[in-house]
C-alpha positions in Angstrom: 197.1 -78.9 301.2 200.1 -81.1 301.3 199.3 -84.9 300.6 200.7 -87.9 301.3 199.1 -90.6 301.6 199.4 -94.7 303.4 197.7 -97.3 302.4 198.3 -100.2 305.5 196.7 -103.8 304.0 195.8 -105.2 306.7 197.6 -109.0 307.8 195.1 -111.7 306.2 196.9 -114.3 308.7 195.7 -111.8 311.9 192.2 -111.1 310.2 191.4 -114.2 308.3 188.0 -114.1 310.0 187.4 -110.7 308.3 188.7 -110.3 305.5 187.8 -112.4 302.2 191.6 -113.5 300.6 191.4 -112.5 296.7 194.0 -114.3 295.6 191.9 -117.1 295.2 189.8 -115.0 292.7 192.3 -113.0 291.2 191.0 -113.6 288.0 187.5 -112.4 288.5 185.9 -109.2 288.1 184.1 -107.9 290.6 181.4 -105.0 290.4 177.9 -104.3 291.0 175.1 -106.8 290.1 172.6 -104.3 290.0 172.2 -100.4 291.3 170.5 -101.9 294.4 173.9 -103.2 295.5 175.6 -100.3 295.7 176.5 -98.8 299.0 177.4 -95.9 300.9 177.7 -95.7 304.5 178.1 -93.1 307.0 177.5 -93.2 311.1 175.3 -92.7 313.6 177.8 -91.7 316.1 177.7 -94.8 317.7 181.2 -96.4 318.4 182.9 -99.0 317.6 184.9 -101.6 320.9 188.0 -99.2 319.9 186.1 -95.8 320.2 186.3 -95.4 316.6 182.8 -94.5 314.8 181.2 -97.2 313.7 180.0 -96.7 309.9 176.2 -98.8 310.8 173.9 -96.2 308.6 173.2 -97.1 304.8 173.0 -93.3 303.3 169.9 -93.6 300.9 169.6 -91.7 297.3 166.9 -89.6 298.1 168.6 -88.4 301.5 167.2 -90.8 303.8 168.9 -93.1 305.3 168.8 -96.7 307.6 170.4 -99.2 309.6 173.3 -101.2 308.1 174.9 -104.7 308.6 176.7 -106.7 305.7 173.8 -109.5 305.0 175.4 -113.2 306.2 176.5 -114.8 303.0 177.8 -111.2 301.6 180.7 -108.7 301.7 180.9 -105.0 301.3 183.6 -104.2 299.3 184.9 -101.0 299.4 186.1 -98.6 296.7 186.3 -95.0 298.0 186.3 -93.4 301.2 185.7 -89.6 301.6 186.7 -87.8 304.9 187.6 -84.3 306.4 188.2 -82.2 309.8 187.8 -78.6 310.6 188.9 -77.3 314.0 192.5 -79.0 313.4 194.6 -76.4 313.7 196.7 -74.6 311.0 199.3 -76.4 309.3 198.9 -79.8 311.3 199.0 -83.2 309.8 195.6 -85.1 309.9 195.5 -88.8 310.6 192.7 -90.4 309.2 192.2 -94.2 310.2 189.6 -96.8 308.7 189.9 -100.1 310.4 188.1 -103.2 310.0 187.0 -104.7 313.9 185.9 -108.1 314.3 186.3 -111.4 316.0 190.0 -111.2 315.9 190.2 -107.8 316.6 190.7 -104.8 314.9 193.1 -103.9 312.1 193.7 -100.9 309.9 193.1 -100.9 306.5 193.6 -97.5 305.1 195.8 -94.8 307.2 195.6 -91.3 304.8 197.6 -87.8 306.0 196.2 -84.7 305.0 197.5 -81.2 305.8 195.4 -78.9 307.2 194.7 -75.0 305.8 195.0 -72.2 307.4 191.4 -72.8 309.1 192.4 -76.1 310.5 190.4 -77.8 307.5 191.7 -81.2 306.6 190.5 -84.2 304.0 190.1 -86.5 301.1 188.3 -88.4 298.9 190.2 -92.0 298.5 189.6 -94.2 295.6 191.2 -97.7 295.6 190.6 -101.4 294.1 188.3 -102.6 296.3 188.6 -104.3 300.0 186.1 -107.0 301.1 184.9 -107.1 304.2 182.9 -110.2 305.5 179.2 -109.8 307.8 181.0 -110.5 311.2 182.8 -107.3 310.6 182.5 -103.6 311.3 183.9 -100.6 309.4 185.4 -98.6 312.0 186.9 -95.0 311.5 189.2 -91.8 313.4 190.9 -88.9 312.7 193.4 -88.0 314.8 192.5 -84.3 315.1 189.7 -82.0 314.4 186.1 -82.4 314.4 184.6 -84.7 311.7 182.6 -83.2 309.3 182.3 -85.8 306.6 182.9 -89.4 306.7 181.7 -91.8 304.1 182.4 -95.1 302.6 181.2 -96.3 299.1 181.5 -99.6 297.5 178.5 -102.6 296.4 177.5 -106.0 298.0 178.5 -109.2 296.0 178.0 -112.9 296.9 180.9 -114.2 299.2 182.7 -117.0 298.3 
């Protein structure tokens, strides 16, 4: 597969409500407290106000899984997203969309264009620096072809500032 890959940051001044500005904390390193902070998400198939799927389900170690909001007073801050298609046709470029939907809105944060194989199987696993996302938000995500076979988020809580 051919990749090529878009990473939009989405416009602090048009999600200010959503998004926590690290500029501020530049200098800090953020990571995990403990191994009950870290999380991985997934969907229910539930939608988000654009029709994307809304990533609500906390994907537990031993397979289970629950019911997820960010806690008030938290963020989610996200470090890798995995994602793929099949059914997409041979040979035609996969959009894959995560977005962050909230008061103000809804804005993209990660845009990613995979190829699809000769089975119309498209995807990727992501890995970036980290984006927080505040509690009045929701992690919202599309591909713009093909049938979604595998969607997850990963990343930890930590204290929001």
């Amino acid at each position: 597969m051919k990749l090529r890959l878009y990473i939009v940051v989405a416009a602090l001044a048009a999600m200010g409500t959503q998004l926590v500005s690290t500029s501020a904390h530049a200098a800090a390193v953020v990571a995990p407290s403990k191994p009950s902070t870290i999380v991985t998400l997934g969907s229910t198939g539930s939608t988000c106000i654009s029709g994307f799927h809304k990533l609500n389900q906390r994907l537990q170690s031993d397979g289970s899984s629950a019911a997820f909001t960010i806690p008030t007073g938290m963020v989610l801050v996200v470090e890798r997203i995995d994602w793929a298609v099949s059914g997409a046709g041979a040979d035609t470029l996969v959009l894959s969309e995560l977005d962050i939907e909230g008061i103000g809105g809804s804005s993209p944060v990660l845009r990613d264009y995979a190829e699809s194989n000769s089975a119309g199987a498209a995807g990727h696993s992501i890995t970036f620096s980290g984006v927080p996302v505040k509690s009045v938000a929701n992690l919202c995500w599309a591909a713009s072809s093909g049938t979604p076979t595998t969607f997850s988020v990963h990343g930890f809580l930590a204290k929001d500032n």
